[in-house]
The first five atom37 places (N, CA, C, CB, O) and aatype in JSON, in Angstrom:
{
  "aatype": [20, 20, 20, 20, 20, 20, 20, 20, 20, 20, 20, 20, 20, 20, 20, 20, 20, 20, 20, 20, 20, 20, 20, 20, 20, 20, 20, 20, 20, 20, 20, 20, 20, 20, 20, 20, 20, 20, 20, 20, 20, 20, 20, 20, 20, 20, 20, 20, 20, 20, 20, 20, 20, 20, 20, 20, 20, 20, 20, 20, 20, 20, 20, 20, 20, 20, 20, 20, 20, 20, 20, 20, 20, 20, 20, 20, 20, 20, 20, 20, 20, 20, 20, 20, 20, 20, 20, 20, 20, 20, 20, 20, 20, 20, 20, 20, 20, 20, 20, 20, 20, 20, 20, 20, 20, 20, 20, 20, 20, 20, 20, 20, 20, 20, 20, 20, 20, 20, 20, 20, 20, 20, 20, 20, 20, 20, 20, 20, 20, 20],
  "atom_mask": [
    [1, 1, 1, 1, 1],
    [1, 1, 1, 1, 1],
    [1, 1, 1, 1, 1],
    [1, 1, 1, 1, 1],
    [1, 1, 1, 1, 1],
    [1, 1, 1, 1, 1],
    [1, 1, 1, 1, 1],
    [1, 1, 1, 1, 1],
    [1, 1, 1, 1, 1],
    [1, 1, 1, 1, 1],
    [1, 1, 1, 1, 1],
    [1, 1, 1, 1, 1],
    [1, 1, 1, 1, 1],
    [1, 1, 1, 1, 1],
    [1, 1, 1, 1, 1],
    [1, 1, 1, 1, 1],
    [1, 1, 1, 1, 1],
    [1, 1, 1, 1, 1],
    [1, 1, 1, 1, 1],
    [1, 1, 1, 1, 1],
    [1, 1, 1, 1, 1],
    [1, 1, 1, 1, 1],
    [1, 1, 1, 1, 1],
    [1, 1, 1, 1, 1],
    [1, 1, 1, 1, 1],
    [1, 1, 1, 1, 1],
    [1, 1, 1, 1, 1],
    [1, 1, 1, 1, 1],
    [1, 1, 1, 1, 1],
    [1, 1, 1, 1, 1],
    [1, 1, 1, 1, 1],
    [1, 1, 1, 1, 1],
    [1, 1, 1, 1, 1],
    [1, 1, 1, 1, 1],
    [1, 1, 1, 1, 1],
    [1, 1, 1, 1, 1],
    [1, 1, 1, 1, 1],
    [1, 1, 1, 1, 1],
    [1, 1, 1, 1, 1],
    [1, 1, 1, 1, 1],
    [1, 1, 1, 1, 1],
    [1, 1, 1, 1, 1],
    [1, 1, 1, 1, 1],
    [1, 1, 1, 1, 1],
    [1, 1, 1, 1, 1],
    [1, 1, 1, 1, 1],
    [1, 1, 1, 1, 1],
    [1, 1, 1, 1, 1],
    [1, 1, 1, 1, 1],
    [1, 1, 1, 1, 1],
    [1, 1, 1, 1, 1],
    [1, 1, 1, 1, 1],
    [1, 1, 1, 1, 1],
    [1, 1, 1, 1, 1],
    [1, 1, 1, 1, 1],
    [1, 1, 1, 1, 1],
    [1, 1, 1, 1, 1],
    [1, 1, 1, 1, 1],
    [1, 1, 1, 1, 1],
    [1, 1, 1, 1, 1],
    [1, 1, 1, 1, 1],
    [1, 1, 1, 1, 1],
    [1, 1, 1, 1, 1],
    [1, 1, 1, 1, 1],
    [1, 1, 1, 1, 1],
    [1, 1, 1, 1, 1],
    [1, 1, 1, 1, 1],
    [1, 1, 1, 1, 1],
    [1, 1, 1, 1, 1],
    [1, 1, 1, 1, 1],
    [1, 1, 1, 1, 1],
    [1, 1, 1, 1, 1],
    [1, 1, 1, 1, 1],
    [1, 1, 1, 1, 1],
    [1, 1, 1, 1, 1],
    [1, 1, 1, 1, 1],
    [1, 1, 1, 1, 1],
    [1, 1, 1, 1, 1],
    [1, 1, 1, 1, 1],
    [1, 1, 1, 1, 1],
    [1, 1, 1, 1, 1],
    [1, 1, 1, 1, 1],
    [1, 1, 1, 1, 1],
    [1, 1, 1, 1, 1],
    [1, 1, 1, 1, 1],
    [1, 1, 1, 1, 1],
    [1, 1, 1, 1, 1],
    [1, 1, 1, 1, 1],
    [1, 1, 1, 1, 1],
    [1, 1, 1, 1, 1],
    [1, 1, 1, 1, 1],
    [1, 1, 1, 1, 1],
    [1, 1, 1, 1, 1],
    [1, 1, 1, 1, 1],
    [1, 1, 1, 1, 1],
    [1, 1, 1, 1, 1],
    [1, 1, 1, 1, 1],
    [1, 1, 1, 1, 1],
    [1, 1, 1, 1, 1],
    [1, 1, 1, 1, 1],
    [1, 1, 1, 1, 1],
    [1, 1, 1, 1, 1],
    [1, 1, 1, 1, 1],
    [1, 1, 1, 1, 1],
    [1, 1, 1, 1, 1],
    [1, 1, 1, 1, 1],
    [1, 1, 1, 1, 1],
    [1, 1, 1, 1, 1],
    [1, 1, 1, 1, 1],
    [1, 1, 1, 1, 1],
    [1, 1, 1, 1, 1],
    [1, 1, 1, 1, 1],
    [1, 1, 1, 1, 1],
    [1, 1, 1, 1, 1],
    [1, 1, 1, 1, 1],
    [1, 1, 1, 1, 1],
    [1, 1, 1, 1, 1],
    [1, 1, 1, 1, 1],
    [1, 1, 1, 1, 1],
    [1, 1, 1, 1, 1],
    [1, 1, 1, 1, 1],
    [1, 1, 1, 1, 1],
    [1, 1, 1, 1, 1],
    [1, 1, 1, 1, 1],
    [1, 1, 1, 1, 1],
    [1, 1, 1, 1, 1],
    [1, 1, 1, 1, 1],
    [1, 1, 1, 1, 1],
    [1, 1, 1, 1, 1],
    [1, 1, 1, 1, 1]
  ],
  "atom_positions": [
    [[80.57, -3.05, -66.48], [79.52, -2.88, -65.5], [78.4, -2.07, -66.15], [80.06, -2.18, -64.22], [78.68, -1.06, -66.78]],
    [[77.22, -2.45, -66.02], [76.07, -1.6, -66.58], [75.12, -1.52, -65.48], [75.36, -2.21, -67.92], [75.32, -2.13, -64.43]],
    [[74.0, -0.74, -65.7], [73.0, -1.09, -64.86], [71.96, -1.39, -65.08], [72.81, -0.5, -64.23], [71.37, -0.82, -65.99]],
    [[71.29, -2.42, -64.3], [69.98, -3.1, -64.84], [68.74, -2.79, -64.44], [69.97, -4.35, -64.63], [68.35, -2.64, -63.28]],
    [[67.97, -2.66, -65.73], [66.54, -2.32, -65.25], [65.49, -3.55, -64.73], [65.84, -1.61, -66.5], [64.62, -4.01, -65.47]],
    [[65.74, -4.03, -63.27], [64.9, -5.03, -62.97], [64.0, -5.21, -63.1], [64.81, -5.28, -62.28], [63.57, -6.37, -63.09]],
    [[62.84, -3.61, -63.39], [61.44, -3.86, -62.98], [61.15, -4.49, -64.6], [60.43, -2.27, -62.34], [60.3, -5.36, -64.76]],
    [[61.98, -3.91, -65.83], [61.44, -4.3, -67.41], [61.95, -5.76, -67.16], [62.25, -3.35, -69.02], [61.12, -6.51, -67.66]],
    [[62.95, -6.45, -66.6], [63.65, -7.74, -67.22], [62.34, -8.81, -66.28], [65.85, -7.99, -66.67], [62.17, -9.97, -66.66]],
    [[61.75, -8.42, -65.43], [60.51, -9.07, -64.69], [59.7, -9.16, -65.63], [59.84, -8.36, -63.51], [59.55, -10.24, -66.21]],
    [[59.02, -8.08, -65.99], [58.16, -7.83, -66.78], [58.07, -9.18, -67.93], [58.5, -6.43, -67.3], [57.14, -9.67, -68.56]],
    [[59.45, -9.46, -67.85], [59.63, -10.27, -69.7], [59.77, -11.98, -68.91], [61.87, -9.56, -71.07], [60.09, -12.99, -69.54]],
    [[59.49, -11.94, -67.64], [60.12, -13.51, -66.82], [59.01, -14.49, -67.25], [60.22, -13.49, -64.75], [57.87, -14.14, -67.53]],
    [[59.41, -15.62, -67.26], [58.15, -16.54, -68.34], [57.89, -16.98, -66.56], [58.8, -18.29, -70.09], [58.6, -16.83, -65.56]],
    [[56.86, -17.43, -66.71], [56.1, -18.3, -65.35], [56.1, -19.7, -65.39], [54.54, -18.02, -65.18], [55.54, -20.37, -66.26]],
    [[56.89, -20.25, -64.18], [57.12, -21.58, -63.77], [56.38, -21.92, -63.02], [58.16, -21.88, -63.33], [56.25, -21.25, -61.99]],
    [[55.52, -23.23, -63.24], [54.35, -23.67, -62.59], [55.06, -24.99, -61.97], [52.96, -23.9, -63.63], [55.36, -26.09, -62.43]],
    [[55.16, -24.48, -60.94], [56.0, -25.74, -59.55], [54.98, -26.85, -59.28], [56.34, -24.89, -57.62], [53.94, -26.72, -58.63]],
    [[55.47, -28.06, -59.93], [54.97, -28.59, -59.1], [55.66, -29.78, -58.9], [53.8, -28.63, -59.29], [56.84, -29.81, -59.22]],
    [[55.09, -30.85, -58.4], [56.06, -32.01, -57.33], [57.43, -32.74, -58.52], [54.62, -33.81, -56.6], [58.61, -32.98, -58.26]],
    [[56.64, -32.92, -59.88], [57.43, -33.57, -60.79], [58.49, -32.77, -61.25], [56.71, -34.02, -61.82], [59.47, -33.29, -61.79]],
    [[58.39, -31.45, -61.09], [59.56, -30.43, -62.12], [61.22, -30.4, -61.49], [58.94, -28.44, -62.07], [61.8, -30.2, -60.42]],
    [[61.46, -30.68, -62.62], [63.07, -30.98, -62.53], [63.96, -29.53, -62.18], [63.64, -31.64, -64.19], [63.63, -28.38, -62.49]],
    [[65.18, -29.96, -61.44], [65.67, -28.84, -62.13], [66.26, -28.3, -62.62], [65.73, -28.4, -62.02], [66.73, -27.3, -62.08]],
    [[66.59, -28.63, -63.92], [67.13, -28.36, -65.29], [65.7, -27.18, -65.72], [67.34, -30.11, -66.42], [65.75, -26.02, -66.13]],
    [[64.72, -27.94, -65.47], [63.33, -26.82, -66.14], [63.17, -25.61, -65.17], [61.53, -27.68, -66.16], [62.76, -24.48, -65.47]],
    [[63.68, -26.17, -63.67], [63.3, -24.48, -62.95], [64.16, -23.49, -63.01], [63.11, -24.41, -61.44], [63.94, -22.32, -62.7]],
    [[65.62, -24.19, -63.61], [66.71, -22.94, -63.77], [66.46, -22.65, -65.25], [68.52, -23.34, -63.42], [66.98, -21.54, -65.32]],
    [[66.09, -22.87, -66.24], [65.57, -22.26, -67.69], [64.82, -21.02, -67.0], [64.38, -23.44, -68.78], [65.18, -19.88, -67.29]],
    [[63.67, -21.24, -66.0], [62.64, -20.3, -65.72], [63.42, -19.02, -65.17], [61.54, -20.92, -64.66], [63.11, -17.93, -65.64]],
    [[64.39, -19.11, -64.22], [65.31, -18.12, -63.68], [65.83, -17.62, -64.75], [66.32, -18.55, -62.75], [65.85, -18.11, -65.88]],
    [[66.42, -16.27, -64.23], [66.75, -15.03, -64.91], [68.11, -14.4, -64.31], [65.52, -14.01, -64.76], [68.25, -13.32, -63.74]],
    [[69.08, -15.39, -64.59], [70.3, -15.02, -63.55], [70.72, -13.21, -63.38], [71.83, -15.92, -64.24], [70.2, -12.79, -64.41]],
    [[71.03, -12.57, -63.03], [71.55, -11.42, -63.02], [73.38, -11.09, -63.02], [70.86, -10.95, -61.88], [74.15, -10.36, -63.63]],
    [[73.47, -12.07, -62.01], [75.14, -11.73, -61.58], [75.26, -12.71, -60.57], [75.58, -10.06, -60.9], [74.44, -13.52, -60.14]],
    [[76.55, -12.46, -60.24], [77.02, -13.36, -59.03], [78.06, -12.47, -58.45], [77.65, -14.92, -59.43], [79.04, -12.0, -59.03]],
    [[77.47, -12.26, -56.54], [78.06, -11.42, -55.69], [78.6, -12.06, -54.61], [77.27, -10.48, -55.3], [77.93, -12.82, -53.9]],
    [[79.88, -11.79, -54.43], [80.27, -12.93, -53.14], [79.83, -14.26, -52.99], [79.82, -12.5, -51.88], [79.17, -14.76, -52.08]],
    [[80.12, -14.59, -53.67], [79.82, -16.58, -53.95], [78.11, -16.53, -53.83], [80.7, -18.04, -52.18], [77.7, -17.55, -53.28]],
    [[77.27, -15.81, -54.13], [76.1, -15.77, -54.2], [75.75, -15.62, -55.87], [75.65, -14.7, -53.23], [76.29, -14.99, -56.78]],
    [[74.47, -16.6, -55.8], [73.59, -15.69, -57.28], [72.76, -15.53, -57.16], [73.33, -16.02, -58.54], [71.97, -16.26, -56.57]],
    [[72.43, -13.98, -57.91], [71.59, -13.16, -57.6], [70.74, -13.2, -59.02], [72.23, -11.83, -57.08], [71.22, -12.99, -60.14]],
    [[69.22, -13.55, -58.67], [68.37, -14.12, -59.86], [66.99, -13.61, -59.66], [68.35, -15.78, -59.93], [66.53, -13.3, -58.56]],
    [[66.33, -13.55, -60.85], [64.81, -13.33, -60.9], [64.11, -14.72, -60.93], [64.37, -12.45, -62.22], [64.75, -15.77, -61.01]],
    [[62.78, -14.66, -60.86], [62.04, -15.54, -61.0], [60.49, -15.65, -60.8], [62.57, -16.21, -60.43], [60.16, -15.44, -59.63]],
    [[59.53, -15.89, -61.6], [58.14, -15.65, -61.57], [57.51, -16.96, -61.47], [57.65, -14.88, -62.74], [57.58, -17.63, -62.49]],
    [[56.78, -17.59, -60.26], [56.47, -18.78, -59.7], [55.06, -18.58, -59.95], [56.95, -19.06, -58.24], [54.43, -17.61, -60.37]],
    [[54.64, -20.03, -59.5], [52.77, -20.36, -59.1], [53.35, -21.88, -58.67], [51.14, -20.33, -60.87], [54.04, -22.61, -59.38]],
    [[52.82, -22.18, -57.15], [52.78, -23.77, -56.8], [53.67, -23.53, -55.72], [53.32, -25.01, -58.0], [54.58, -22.71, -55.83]],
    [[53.41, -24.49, -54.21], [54.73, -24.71, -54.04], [55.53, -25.29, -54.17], [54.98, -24.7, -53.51], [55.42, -26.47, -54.53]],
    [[56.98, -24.53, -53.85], [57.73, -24.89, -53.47], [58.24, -26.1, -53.46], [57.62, -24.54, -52.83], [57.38, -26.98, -53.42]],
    [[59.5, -26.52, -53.48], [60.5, -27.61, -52.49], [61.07, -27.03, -51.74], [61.56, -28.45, -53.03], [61.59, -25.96, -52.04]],
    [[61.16, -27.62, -50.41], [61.67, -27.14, -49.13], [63.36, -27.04, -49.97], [61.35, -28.43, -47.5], [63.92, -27.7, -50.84]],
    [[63.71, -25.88, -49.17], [64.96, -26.19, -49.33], [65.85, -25.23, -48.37], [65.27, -26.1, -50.79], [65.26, -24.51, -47.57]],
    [[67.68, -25.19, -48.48], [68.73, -24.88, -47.41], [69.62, -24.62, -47.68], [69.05, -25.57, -46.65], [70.17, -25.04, -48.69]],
    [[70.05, -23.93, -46.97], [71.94, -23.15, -47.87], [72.66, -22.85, -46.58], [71.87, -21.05, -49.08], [72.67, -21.98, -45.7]],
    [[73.26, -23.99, -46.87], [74.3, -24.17, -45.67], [75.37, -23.2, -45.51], [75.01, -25.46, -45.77], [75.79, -22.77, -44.43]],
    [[75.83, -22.84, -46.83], [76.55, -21.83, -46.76], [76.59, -20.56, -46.78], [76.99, -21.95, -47.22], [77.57, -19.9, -47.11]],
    [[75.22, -20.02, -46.32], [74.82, -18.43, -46.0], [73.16, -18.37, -45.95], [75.44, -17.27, -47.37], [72.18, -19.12, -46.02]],
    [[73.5, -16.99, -45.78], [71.76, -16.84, -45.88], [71.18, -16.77, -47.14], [71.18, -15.56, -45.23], [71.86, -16.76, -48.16]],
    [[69.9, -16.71, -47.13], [69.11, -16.34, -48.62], [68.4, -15.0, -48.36], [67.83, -17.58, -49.14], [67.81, -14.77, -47.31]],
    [[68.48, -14.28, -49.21], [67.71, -13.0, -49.54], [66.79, -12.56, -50.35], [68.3, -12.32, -49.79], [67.16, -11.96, -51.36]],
    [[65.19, -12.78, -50.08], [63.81, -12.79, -50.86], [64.06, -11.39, -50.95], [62.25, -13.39, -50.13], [64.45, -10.85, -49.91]],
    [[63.89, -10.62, -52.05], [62.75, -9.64, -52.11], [61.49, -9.59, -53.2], [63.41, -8.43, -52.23], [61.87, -9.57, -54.37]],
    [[60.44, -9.57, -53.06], [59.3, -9.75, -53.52], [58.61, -8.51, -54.18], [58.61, -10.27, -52.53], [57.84, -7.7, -53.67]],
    [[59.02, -8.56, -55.22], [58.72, -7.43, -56.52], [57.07, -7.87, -57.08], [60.13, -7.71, -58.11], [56.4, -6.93, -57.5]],
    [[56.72, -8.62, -57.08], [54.99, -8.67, -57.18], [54.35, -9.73, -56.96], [54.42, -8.38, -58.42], [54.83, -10.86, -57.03]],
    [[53.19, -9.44, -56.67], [52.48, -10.71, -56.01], [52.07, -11.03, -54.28], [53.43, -11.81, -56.4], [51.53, -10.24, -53.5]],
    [[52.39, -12.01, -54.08], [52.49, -11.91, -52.17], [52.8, -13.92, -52.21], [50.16, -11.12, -50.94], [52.38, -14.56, -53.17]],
    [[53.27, -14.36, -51.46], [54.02, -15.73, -50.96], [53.82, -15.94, -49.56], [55.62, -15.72, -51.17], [53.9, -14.93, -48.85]],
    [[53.58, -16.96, -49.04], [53.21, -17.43, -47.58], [55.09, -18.52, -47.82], [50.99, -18.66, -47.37], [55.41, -19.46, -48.53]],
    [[55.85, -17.65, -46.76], [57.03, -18.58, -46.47], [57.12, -19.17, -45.03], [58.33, -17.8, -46.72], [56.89, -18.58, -43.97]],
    [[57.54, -20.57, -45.22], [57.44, -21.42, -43.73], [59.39, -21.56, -43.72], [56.21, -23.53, -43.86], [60.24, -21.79, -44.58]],
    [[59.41, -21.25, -42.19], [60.86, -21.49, -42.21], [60.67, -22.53, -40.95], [61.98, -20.0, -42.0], [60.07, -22.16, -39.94]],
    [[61.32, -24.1, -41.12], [61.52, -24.37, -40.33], [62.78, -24.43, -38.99], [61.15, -24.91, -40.8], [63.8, -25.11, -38.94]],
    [[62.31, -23.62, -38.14], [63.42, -22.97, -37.57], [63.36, -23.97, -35.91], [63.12, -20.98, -37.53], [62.35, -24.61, -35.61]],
    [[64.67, -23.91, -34.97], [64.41, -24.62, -34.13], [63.34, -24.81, -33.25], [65.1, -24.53, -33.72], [63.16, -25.87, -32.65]],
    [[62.64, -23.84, -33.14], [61.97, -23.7, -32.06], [60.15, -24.21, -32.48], [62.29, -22.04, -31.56], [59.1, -24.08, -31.84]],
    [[60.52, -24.91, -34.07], [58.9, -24.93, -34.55], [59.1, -24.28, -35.67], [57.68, -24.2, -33.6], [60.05, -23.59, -36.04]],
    [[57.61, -24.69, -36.42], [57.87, -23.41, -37.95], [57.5, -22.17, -37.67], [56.9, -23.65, -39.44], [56.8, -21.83, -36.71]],
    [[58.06, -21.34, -38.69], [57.87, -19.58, -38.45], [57.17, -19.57, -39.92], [59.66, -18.33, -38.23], [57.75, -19.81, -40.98]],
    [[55.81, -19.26, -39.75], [55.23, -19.39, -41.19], [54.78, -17.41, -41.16], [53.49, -20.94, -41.32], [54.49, -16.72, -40.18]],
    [[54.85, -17.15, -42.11], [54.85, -15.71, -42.19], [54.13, -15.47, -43.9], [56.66, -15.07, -41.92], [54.24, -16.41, -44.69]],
    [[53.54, -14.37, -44.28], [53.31, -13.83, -45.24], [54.32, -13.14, -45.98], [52.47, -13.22, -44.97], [55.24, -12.84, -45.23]],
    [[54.56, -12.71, -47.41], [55.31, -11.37, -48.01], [54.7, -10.92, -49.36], [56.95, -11.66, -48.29], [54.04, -11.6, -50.15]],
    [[55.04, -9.75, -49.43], [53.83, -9.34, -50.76], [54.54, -8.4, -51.21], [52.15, -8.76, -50.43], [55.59, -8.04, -50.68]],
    [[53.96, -7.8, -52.39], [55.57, -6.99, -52.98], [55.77, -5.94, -52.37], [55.73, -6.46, -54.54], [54.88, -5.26, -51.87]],
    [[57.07, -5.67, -52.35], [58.19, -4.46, -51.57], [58.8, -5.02, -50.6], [57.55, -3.13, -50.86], [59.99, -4.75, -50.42]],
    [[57.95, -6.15, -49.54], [58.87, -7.2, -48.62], [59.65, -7.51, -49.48], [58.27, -8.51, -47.95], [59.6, -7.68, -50.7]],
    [[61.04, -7.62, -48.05], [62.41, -8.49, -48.16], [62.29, -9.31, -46.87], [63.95, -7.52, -48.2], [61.84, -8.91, -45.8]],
    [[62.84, -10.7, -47.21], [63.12, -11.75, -46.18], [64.55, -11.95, -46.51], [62.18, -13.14, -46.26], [65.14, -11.78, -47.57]],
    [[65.01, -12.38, -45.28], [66.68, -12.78, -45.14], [65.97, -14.38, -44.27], [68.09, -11.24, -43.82], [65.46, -14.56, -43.16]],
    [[66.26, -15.29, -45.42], [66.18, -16.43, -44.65], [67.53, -16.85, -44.21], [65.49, -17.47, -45.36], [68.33, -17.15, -45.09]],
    [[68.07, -16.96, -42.37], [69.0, -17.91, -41.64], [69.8, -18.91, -42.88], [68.0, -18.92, -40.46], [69.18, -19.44, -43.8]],
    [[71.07, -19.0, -42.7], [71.85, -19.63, -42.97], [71.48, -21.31, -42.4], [72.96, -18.88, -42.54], [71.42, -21.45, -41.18]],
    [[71.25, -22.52, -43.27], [70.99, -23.29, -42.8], [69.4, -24.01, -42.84], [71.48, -22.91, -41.9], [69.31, -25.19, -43.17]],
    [[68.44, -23.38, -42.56], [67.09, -23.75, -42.03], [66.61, -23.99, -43.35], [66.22, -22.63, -41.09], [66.95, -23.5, -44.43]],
    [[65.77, -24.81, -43.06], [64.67, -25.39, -44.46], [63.67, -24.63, -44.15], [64.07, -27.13, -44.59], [63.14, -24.47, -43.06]],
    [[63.26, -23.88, -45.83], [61.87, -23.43, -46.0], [61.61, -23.72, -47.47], [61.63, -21.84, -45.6], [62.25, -24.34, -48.33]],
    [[60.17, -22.88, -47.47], [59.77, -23.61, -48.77], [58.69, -22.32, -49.01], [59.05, -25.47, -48.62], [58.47, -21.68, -47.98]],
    [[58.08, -21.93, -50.1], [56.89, -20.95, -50.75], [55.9, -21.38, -51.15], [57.14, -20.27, -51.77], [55.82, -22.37, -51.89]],
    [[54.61, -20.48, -50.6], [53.83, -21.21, -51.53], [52.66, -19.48, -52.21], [52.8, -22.89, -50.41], [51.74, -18.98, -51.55]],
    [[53.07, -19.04, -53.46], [52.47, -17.56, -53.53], [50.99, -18.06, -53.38], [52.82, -16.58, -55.1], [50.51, -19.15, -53.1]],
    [[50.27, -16.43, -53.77], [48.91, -17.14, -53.61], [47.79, -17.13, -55.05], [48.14, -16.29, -52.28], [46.63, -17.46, -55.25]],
    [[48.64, -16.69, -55.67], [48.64, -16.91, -57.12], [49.98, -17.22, -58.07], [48.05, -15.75, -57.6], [50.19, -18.41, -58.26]],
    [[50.8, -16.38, -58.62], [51.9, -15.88, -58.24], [52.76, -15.39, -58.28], [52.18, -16.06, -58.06], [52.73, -14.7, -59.29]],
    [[53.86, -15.23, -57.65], [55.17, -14.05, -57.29], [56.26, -14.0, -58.43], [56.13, -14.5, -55.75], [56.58, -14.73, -59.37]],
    [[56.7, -12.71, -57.88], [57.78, -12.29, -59.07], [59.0, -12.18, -57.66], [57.32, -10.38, -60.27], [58.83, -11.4, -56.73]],
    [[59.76, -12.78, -57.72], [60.86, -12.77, -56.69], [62.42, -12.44, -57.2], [60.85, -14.21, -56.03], [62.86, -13.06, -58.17]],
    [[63.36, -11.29, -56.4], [64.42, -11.48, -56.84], [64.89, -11.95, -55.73], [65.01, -10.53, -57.46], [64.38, -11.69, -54.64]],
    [[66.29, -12.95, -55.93], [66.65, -13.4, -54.4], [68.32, -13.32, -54.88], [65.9, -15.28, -53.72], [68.75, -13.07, -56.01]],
    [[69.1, -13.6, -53.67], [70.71, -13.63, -53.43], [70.74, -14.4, -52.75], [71.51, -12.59, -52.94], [70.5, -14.18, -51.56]],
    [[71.14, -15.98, -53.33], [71.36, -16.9, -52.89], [72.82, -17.82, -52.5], [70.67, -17.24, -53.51], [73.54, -17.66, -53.49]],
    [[73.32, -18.41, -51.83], [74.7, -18.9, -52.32], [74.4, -19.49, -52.97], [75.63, -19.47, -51.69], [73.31, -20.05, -52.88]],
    [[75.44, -19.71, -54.21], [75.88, -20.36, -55.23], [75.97, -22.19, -55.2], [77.19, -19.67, -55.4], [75.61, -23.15, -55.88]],
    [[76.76, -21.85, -53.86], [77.48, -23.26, -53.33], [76.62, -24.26, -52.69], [78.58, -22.99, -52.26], [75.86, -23.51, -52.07]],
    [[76.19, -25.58, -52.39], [75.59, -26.35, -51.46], [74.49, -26.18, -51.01], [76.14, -26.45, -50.62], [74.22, -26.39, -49.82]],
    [[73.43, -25.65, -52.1], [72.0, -25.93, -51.46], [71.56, -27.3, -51.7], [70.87, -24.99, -52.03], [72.08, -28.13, -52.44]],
    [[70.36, -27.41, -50.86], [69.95, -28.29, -51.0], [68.33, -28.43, -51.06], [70.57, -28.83, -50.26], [67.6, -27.77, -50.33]],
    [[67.82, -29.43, -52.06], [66.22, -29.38, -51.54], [65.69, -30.48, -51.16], [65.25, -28.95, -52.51], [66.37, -31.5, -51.32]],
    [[64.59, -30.57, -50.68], [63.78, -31.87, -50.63], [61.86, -31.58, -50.94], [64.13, -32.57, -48.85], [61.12, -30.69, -50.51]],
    [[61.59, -32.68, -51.8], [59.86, -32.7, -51.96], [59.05, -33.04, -50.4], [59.38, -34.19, -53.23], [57.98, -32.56, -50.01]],
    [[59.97, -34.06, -49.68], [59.13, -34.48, -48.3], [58.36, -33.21, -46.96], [60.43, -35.45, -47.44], [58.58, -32.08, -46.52]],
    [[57.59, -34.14, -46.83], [56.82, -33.22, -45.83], [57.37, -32.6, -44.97], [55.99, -33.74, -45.15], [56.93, -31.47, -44.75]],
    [[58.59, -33.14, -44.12], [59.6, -32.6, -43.17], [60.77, -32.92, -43.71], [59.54, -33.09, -41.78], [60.95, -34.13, -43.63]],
    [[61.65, -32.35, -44.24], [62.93, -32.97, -44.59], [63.78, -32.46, -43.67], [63.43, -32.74, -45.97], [64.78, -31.9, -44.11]],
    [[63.6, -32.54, -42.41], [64.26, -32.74, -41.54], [64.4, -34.04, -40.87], [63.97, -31.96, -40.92], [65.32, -34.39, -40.13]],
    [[63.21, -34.8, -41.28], [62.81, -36.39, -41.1], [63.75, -37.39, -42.22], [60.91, -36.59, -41.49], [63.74, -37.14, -43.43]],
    [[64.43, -38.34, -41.72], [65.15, -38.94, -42.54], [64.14, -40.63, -43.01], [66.74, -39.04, -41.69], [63.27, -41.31, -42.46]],
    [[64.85, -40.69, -44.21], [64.01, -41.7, -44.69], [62.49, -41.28, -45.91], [63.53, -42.32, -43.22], [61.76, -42.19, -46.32]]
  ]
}
């Protein structure tokens, strides 16, 4: 067990420029795994672009936003919950719900994700089938 200096291993995170074509074999090179806690992994990552919507059926997700600022849309039942975060915010995105990022230049994010059964999609609603 050691302990890690998050704010230097950011510092060194190369920047992944999201966009509709990127695979992801190329967006997990860009991540910066840390560990894995309770069937979760817990990772860095320094973005520009959004997002693919995406969902984790098997728990929640946990943003915290170490620099920059991100506009996150969660589509939740009742309609989307579109919200801002900028660094020192933490989001706990619901177990289940599709969201997606879009920074506004961009973000340095660490998150705790499950491991197991996410899922993404490029479509406009991927709650819409077809």
């Amino acid at each position: 067990m050691t302990a890690l200096k998050v704010s230097e291993i950011a510092k060194a995170l190369p920047l992944l420029q999201v966009t509709p074509d990127i695979g992801e074999d190329e967006a997990m090179e860009a991540i910066t795994v840390l560990g894995l806690c309770n069937g979760s992994l817990i990772g860095l990552v320094r973005f520009s672009g959004q997002t693919a919507w995406e969902r984790h059926p098997a728990g929640d997700e946990f943003l915290h936003i170490l620099a920059g600022k991100t506009h996150i849309t969660v589509l939740a039942e009742g309609g989307p919950m579109r919200f801002t975060a900028e660094a020192g915010s933490a989001v706990v995105v619901p177990r289940g719900l599709w969201h997606s990022q879009c920074p506004d230049s961009e973000v340095t994010t660490m998150f705790i994700t499950p491991a197991a059964g996410s899922e993404r999609s490029m479509k406009k609603d991927p709650r819409v089938a077809g």
